[in-house]
N, C-alpha and C positions, 0 to 999 in steps of 0.2 A: 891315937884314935884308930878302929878298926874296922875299916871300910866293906873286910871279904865279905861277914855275911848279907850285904845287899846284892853282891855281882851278880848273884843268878836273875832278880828279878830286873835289876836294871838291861840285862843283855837281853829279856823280852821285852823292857819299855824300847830299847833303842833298836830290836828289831822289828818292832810297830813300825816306828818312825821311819826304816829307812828301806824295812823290805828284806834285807840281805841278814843272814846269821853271823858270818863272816867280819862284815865290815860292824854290824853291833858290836861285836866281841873287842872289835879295834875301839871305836869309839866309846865305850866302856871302860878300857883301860886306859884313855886318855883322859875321862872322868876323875876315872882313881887317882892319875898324876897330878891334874891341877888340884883337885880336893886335895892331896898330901902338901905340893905347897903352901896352898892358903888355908890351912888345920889352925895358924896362930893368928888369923883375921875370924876364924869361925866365930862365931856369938849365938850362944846356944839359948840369951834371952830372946832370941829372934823366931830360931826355927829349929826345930829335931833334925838330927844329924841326917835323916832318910830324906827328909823334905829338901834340905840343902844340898845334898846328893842328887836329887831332883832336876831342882835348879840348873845346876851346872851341867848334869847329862843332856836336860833341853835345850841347853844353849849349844853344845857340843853338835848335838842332832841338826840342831837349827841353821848354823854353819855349814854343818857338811852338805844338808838341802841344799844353800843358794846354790841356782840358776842349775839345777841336776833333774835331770829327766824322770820322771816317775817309772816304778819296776812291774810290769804288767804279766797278764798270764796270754796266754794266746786268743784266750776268748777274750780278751779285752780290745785287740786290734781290729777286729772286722767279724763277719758272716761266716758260720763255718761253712768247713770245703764238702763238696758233696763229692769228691775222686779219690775213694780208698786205695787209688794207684798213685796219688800223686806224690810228686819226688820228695823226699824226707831232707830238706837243706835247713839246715838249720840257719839264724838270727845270729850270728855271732855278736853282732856288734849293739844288741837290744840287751839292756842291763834288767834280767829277768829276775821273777819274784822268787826265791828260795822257801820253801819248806823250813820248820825249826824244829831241831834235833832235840825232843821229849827228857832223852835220857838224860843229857849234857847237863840240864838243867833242874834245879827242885823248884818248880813255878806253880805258884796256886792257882792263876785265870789261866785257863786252856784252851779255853772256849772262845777266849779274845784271840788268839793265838793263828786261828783255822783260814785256811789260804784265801777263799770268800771275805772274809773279812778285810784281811790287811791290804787284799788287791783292790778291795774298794777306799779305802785310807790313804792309799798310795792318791788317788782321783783327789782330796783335798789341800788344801793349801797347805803348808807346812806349819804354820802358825795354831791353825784349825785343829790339823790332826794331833799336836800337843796338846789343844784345851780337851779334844775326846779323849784321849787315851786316859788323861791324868785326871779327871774327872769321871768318867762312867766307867772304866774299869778299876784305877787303880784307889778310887776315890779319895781323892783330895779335895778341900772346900773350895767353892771360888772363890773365895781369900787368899787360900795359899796356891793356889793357881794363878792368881794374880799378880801375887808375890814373885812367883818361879818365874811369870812371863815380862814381870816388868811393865805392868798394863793395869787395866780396874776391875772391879769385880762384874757393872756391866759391862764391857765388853768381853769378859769370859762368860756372861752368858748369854751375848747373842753370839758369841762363834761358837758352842755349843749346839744353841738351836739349829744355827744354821748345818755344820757338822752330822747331828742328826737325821735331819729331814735330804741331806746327800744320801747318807747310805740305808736310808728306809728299807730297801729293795731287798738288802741282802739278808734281814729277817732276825730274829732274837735267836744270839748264841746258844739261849738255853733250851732251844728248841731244836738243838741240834744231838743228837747221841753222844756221849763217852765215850770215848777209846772202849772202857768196860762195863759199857751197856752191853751186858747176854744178847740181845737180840742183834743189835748193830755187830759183834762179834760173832756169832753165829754166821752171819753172812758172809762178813770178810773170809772166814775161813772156809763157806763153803764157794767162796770164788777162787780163793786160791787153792784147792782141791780139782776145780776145774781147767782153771790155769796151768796147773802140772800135769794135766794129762791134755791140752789141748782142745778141751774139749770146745767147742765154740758153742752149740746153744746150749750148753749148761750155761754159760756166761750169758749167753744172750736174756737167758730167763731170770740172770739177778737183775738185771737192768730197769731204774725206770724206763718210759716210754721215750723221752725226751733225755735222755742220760747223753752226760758232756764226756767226750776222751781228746786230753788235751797233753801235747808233749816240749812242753819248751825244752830244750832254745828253737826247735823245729814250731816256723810259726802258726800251721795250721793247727786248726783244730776240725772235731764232728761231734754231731748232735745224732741223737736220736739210738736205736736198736737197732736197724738196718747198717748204718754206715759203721759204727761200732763195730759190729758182727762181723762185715767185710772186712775192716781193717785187720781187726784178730787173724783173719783166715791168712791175711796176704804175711800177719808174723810170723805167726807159725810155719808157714810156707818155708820162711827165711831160712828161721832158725829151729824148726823141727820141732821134737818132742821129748818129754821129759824132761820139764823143768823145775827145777827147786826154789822153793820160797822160803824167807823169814819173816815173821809177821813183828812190829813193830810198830809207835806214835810217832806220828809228828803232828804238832801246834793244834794239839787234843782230837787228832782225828787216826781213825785206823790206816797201817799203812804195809806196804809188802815191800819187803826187796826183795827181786826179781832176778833168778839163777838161771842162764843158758845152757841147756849141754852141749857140753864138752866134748872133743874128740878124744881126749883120756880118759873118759869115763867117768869127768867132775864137771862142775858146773862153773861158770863164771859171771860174776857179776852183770848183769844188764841195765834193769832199770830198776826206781825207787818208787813206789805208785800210791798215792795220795788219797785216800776214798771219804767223799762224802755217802753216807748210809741216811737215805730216809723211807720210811715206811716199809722196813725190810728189802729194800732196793739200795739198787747201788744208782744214785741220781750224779756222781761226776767222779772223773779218774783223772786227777794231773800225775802223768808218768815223768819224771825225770830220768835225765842222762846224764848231769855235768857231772864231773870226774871230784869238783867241789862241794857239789852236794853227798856224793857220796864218803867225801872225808870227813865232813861233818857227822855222820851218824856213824861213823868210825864200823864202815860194812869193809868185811873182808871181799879184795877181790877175786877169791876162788874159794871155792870151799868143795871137797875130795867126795866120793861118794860115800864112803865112809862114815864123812859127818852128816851127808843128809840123812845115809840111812839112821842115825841115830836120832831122826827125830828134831824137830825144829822150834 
């Protein structure tokens, strides 16, 4: 039996479930192991090989849940900060929500993918967030949901209902841009045309009005044009001018990695920055820093001027 061609889609169901790219990828191939032992108990009058696959990654996910902290974004712990001075310390010990590396993977739902979403998924119970995933995205019946969870068909759908009406707020995927929506892409690339030269109220001007800049593992966050725009200024300050970007997805949404310059006259890696794009605005920016997140999307940590100048 030949389990590869589901690993890419399983490594997005199990990074639904747990938040992290990383640990899916473990818990994925711990899937493959027991699925390879029990290949001579499989009964394929029961269930198709994906479904039973299924099965066992739930249960795998379901495990590693108990009694584990749910993986949040910074907007999710409190009020943002109104002090674009305030000290950048990071959370170390806050198991944060990861971004999912687009390339790594050939995944059909994208859209379920996008940080808004899974950081509200993380909020339900773990059982819950199995009947959603496997149900409204990946669509399975509630039968074989049932099946997978060990439970009846009603109660996979009242923890659906209930699932649902939790994450109302955070709005229909599909009303969210594509990585390559022209418009939503036009954007991004005129923010990071600003971004390399510093510019601040070019940036300020993609912004919606209410626009989120959030940087885990550093716990605060800011709202709005104002405190955004400050904060920019106080970057820049830092680390100066001329900065190089790669534009890139993650979990179906436009994303930059972010190039410092260099005292050699290259640029080095900075941050990985996350955009939601609505109505030709940029309405939130989760920047990453962790050294993990950036080996997932397999970013070089310097790259020469050379290669910037040839274009990105």
């Amino acid at each position: 039996m030949d389990f590869e061609p589901y690993r890419g889609e399983l490594v997005a169901y199990c990074y639904r479930m747990v938040g992290s790219f990383h640990e899916a990828e473990d818990l994925v191939q711990d899937t493959m192991l027991r699925a390879w032992k029990a290949r001579e108990r499989y009964d394929a009058s029961r269930a198709a090989v994906r479904t039973w696959l299924y099965r066992i990654a739930t249960n795998v996910c379901l495990t590693a849940l108990e009694g584990r902290a749910r993986r949040p974004l910074p907007s999710g712990l409190g009020a943002p900060s109104d002090d674009p001075g305030a000290p950048l310390t990071p959370a170390l010990d806050i198991p944060w929500l990861q971004p999912f590396p687009d390339a790594r993977y050939d995944v059909e739902r994208r859209a379920d993918l996008r940080l808004a979403l899974v950081a509200a998924m993380q909020l339900l119970p773990a059982r819950q967030r199995a009947v959603l995933v496997l149900r409204e995205v990946l669509e399975f019946s509630a039968a074989e949901v049932a099946e997978q969870l060990g439970t009846t068909v009603a109660a996979v759908n009242s923890s659906l209902q209930r699932a649902r009406a939790a994450i109302a707020d955070v709005g229909d995927p599909g009303e969210v841009p594509e990585p390559d929506d022209a418009e939503a892409r036009e954007v991004v690339q005129r923010y990071a045309r600003a971004f390399e030269a510093a510019d601040v109220p070019a940036l300020v001007r993609l912004l919606t009005d209410a626009a989120v800049l959030e940087m885990p593992p550093v716990p605060l966050w800011y709202r709005g044009r104002r405190d955004y725009g400050l904060f920019m200024e106080r970057v820049f300050e830092m680390r100066g001018t001329g900065w190089a970007t790669r534009q890139l997805t993650a979990g179906g949404q436009p994303a930059l990695a972010a190039y410092a310059p260099a005292a050699d006259g290259g640029h080095r890696l900075h941050t990985l920055q996350v955009f939601t794009v609505t109505g030709r605005r940029v309405a939130r920016n989760v920047v990453f820093t962790d050294p993990r997140v950036f080996e997932a999307f397999d970013l070089p940590g310097e790259i020469s001027q050379d290669e910037f100048g040839r274009g990105r």
